[in-house]
C-alpha positions as CSV (number, residue, x, y, z in Angstrom):
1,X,127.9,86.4,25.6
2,X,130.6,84.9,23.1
3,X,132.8,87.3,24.3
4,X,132.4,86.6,28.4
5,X,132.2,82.7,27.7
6,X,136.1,83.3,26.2
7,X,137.5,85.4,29.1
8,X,136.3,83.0,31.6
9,X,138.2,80.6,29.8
10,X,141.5,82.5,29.3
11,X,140.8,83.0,33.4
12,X,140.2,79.3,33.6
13,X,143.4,78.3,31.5
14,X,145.5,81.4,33.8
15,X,144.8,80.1,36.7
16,X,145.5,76.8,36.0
17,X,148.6,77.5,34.9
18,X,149.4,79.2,38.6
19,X,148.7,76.3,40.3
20,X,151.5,74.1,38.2
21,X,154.1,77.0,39.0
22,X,157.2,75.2,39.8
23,X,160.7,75.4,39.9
24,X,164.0,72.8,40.6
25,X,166.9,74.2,41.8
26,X,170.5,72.4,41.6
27,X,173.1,73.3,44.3
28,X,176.3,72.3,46.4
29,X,179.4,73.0,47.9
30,X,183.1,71.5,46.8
31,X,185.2,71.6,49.3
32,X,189.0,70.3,50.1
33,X,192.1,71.1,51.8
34,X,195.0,69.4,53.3
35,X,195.6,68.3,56.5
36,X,198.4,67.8,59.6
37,X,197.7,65.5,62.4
38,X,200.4,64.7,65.1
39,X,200.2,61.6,67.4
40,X,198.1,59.6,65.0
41,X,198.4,55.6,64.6
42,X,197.5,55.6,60.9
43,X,197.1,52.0,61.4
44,X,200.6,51.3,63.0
45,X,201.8,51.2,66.3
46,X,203.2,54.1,67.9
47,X,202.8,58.0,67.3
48,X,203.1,59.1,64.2
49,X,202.8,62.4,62.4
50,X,200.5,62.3,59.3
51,X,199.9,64.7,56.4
52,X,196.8,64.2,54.0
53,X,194.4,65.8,51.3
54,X,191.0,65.8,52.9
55,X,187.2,66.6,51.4
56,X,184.3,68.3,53.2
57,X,186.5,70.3,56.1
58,X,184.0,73.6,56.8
59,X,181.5,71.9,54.8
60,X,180.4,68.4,53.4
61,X,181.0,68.4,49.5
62,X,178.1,67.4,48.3
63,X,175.2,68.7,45.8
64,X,171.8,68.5,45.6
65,X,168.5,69.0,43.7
66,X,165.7,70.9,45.4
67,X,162.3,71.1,44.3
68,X,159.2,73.1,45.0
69,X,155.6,73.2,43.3
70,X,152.6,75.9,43.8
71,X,149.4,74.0,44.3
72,X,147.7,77.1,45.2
73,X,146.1,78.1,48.4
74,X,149.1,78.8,50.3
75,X,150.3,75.0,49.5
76,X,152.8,73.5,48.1
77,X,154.9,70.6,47.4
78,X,158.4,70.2,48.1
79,X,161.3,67.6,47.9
80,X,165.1,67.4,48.4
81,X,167.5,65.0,47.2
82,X,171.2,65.6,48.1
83,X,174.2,63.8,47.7
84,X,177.6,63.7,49.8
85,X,180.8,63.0,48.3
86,X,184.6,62.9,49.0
87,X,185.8,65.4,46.6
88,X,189.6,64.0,46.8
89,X,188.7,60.5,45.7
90,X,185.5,61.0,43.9
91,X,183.5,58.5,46.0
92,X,180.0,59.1,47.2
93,X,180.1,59.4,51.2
94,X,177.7,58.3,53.9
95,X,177.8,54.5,53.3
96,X,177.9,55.2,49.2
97,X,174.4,56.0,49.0
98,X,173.3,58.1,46.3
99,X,171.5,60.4,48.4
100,X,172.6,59.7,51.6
101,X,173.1,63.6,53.0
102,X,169.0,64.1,52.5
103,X,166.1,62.7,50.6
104,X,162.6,63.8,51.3
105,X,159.4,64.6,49.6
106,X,156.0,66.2,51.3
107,X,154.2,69.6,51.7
108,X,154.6,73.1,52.8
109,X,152.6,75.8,53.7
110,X,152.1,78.7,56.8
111,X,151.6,76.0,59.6
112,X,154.8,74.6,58.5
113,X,156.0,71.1,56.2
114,X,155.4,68.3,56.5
115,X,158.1,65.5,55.0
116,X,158.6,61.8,54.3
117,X,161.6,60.2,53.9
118,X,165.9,60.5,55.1
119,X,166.3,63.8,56.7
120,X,168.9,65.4,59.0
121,X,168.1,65.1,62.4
122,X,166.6,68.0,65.1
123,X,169.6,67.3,67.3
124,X,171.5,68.0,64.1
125,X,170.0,70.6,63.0
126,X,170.6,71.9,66.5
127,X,174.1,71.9,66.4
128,X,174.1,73.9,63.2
129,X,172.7,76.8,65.3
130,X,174.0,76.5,68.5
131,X,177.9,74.8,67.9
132,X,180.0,77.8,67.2
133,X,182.2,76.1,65.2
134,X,178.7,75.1,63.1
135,X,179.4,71.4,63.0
136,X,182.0,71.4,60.6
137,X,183.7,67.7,60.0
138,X,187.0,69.3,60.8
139,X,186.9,70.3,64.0
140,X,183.8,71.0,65.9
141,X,181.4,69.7,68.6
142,X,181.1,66.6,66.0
143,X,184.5,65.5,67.7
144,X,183.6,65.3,70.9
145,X,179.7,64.0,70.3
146,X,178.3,61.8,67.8
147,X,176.9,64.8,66.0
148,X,177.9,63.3,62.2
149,X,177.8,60.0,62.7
150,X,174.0,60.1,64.1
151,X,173.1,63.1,61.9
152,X,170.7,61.5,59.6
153,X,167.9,59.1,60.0
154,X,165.9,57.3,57.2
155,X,162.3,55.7,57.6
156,X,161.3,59.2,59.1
157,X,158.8,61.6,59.5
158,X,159.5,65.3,60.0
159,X,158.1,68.5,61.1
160,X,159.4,72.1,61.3
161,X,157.3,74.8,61.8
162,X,158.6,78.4,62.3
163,X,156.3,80.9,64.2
164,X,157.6,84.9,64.1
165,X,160.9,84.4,66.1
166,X,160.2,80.4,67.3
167,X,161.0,77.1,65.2
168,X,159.9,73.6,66.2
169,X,160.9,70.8,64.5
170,X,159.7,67.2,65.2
171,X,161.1,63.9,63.9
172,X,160.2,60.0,64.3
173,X,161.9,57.4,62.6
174,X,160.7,53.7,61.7
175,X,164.0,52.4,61.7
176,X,166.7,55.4,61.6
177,X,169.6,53.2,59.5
178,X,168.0,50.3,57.7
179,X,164.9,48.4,57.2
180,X,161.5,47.5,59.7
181,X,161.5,44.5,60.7
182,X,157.8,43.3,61.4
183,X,156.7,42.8,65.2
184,X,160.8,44.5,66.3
185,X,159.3,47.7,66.7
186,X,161.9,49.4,69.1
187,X,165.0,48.8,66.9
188,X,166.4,51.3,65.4
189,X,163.5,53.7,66.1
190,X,164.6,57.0,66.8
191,X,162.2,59.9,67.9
192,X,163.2,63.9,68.7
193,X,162.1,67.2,69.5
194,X,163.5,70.8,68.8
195,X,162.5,74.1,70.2
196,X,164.1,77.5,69.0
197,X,164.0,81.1,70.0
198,X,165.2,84.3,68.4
199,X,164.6,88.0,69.3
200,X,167.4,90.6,68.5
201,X,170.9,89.3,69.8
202,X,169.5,86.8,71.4
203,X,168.7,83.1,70.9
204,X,168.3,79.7,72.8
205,X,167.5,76.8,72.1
206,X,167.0,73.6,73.4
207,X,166.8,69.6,71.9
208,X,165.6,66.1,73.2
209,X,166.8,62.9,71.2
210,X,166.1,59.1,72.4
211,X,167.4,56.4,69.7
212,X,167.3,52.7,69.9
213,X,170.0,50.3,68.4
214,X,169.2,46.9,66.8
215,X,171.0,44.9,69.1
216,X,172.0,42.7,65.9
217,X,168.0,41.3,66.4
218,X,165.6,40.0,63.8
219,X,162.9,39.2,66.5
220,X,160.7,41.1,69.2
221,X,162.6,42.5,71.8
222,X,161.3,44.8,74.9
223,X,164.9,45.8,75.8
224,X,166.6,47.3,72.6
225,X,170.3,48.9,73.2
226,X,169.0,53.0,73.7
227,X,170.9,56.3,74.1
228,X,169.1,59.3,75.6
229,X,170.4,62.6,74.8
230,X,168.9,66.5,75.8
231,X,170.9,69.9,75.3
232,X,169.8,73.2,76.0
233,X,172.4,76.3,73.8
234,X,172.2,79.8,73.7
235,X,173.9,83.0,71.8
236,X,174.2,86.5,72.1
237,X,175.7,88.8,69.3
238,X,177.5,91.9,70.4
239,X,178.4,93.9,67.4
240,X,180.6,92.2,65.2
241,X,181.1,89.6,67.8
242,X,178.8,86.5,68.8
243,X,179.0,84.2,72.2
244,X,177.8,80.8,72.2
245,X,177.2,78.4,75.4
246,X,176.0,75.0,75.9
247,X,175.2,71.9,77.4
248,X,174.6,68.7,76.5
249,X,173.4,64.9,78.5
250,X,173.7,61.5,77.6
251,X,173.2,58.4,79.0
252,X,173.1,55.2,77.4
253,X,171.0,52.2,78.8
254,X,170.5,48.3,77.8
255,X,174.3,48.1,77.4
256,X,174.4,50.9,74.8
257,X,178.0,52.7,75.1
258,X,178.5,56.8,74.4
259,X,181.3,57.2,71.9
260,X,184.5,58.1,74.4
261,X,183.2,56.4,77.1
262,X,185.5,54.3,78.5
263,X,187.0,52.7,82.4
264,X,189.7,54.7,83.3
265,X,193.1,54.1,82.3
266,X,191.9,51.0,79.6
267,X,190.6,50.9,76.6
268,X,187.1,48.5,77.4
269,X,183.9,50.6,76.7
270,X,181.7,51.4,79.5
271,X,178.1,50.7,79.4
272,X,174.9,52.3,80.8
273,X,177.5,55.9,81.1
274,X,176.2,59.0,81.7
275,X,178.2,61.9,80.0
276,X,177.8,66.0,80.2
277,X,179.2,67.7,77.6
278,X,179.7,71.6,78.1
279,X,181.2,74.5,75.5
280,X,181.9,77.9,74.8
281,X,182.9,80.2,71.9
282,X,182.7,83.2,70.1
283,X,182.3,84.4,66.8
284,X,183.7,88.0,65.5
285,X,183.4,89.2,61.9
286,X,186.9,91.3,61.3
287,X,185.8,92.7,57.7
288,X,182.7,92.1,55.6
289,X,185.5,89.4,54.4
290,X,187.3,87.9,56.8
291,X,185.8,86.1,59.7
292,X,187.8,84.4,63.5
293,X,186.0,81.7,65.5
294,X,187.2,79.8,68.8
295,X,185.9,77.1,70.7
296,X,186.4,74.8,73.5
297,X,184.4,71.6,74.7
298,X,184.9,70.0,77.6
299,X,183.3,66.3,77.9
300,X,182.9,64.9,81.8
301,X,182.2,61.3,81.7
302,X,180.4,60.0,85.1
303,X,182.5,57.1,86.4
304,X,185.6,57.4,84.6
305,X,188.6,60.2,84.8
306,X,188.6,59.7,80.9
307,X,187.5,63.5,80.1
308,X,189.0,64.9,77.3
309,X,189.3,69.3,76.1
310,X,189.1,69.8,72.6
311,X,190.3,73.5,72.0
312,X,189.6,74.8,68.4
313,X,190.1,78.3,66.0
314,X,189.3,79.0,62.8
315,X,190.1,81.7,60.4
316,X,187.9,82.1,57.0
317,X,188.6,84.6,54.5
318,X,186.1,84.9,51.2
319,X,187.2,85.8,48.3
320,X,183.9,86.0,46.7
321,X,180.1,85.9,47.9
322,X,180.5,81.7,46.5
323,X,184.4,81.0,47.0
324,X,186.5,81.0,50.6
325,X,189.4,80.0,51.6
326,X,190.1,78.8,55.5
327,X,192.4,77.4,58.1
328,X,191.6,75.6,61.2
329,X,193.2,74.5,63.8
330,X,192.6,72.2,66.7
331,X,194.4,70.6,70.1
332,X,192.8,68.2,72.2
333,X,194.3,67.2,75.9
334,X,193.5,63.0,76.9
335,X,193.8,61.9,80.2
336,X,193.6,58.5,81.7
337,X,193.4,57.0,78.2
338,X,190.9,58.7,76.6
339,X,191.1,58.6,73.0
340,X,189.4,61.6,71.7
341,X,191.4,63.2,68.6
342,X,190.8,66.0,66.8
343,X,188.7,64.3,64.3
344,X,186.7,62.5,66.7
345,X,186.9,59.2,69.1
346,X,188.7,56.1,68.0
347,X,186.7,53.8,66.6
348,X,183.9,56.3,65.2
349,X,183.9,57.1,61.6
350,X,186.1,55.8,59.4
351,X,189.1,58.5,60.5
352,X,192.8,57.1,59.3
353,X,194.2,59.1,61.8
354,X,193.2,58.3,65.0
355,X,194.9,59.1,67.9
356,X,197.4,57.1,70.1
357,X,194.8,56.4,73.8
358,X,196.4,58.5,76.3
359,X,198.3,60.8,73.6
360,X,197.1,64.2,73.2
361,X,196.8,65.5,69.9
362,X,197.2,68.5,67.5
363,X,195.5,68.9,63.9
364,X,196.0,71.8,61.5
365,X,193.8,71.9,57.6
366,X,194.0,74.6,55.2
367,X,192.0,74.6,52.2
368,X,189.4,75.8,50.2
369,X,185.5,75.8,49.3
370,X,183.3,76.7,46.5
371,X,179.2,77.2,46.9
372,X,177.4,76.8,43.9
């Protein structure tokens, strides 16, 4: 009796100790390279050619600490905290918050997880899949759309869920850049929706996104500034090669402006604009090593003969499964005095090389990146 009382209890003390299982993980990526930009005003008048070093090209340097706990039954508990930062000056990026790329806590199990806190947004996480040139901050869709800038949103709520070959992801947020402000429930609030399907060499997807902006407002208001944007993507791999083609539709309301959107042939910001976004590229894997991508993006906006191309390559070569080194390259063509350079439209992001309205411009960054 002695005997079975003591195994129960070793069983007792075993299982327990399953339960607490856990692990932590610490990651990142390092990432830097220099860059050539023609036509920029770097703060002057005038076109000017500019040469700089520049962090987070393919990838945003950043690292991170990921967590995940066994609480038995299939559940478990999970959290991310991840922090961006400009490897060429040291600084920590989105706004200087400590962990401004992601910071979440919340569950997991086989009908998905379930997380509170500042997390990437579907419409984001979209982009990762469906933007050939995979969002990267030099050059990609993030350029011509507001990709980066509205990545993220804190005070939120997310779901993803993934079900043999579809993912759903959900995501509502209180207040997506700041802090609630009792009774001004619309501000800032930011809800989305993200449906994805893969079978073989095939995928599509498509996303639904409606944020509201403050309007600068402490009090109620029934007509916050709002930006409604829905995109449908697909691929197709064919051997060592891989087509991508999209579409994307905005329109901003309550005297909300789309980044680019401006009358033709000025530099005032239209209002209430409508904008369809379209691109193409393909993917092709050379050598188990070396890697070519090309893209083009085409924005029309409704009212305004202001639509820019952005053309883009890129050529990657690893020298290792964690180490790579890249060059990209990237031409965009303005009319009527659009101002969309290769690193995005002026006035978004904090970009010391915008481009002269009306100029077109050409960019070119080598460099290198690290996964750890």
């Amino acid at each position: 009796m002695k005997m079975k009382l003591f195994a129960a209890a070793v069983a007792a003390l075993a299982a327990g100790g399953a339960y607490a299982q856990s692990s932590v993980t610490l990651y990142g990526v390092a990432d830097a390279g220099i860059e050539y930009t023609n036509h920029a005003t770097v703060g002057k008048t005038g076109n000017n050619n500019a040469f700089r070093l520049t962090s987070g090209n393919q990838s945003g340097s950043r690292w991170g600490l990921r967590g995940i706990e066994d609480l038995g039954g299939g559940l478990k508990g999970i959290f991310v905290l991840e922090s961006g930062f400009s490897i060429d000056t040291g600084t920590s990026g989105q706004g200087s918050r400590l962990f401004g790329r992601q910071a979440f806590v919340g569950l997991q199990s086989q009908y998905g997880q379930l997380t509170l806190g500042r997390h990437q947004t579907p419409f984001y996480d979209f982009g990762l899949i469906y933007d050939p040139m995979a969002i990267s901050t030099r050059y990609s869709i993030g350029a011509q759309d507001n990709y980066i800038g509205a990545s993220r949103a804190d005070n939120s709520v997310k779901y993803i869920g993934t079900f043999s070959g579809l993912t759903v992801q959900a995501l509502y947020s209180f207040q997506r850049d700041g802090q609630e402000v009792p009774g001004v429930f619309t501000a800032g609030r930011e809800y989305a929706f993200m449906a994805s399907y893969a079978a073989g060499p095939f995928s599509v997807g498509a996303a639904y996104d409606e944020s509201n902006g403050t309007n600068g407002t402490t009090t109620p208001t029934t007509n916050a500034q709002m930006i409604r944007r829905a995109t449908v993507a697909g691929t197709y791999a064919i051997g060592p090669a891989k087509v991508y083609a999209g579409y994307r539709y905005a329109h901003s309301f309550n005297g909300a402006t789309l980044p680019g959107a401006i009358v033709a042939n000025t530099a005032t910001a239209l209002s209430n604009s409508v904008s369809n976004l379209y691109w193409l590229g393909v993917g092709y894997q050379l050598t188990p090593a070396f890697s070519l991508t090309g893209a083009a993006y085409y924005q029309d906006f409704k009212s305004t003969s202001a639509d820019p191309w952005n053309f883009v390559a890129t050529a990657d070569y690893a020298l290792s499964k964690r180490t790579d080194l890249y060059t990209s390259l990237s031409y965009v063509k303005n009319k009527s005095n659009s101002a969309l350079g290769v690193n995005g439209f002026n006035g978004v992001g904090t970009d010391s090389a915008v481009v002269t309205p009306g100029q077109n411009q050409f960019g070119a960054t080598v460099g290198i990146r690290h996964k750890f």
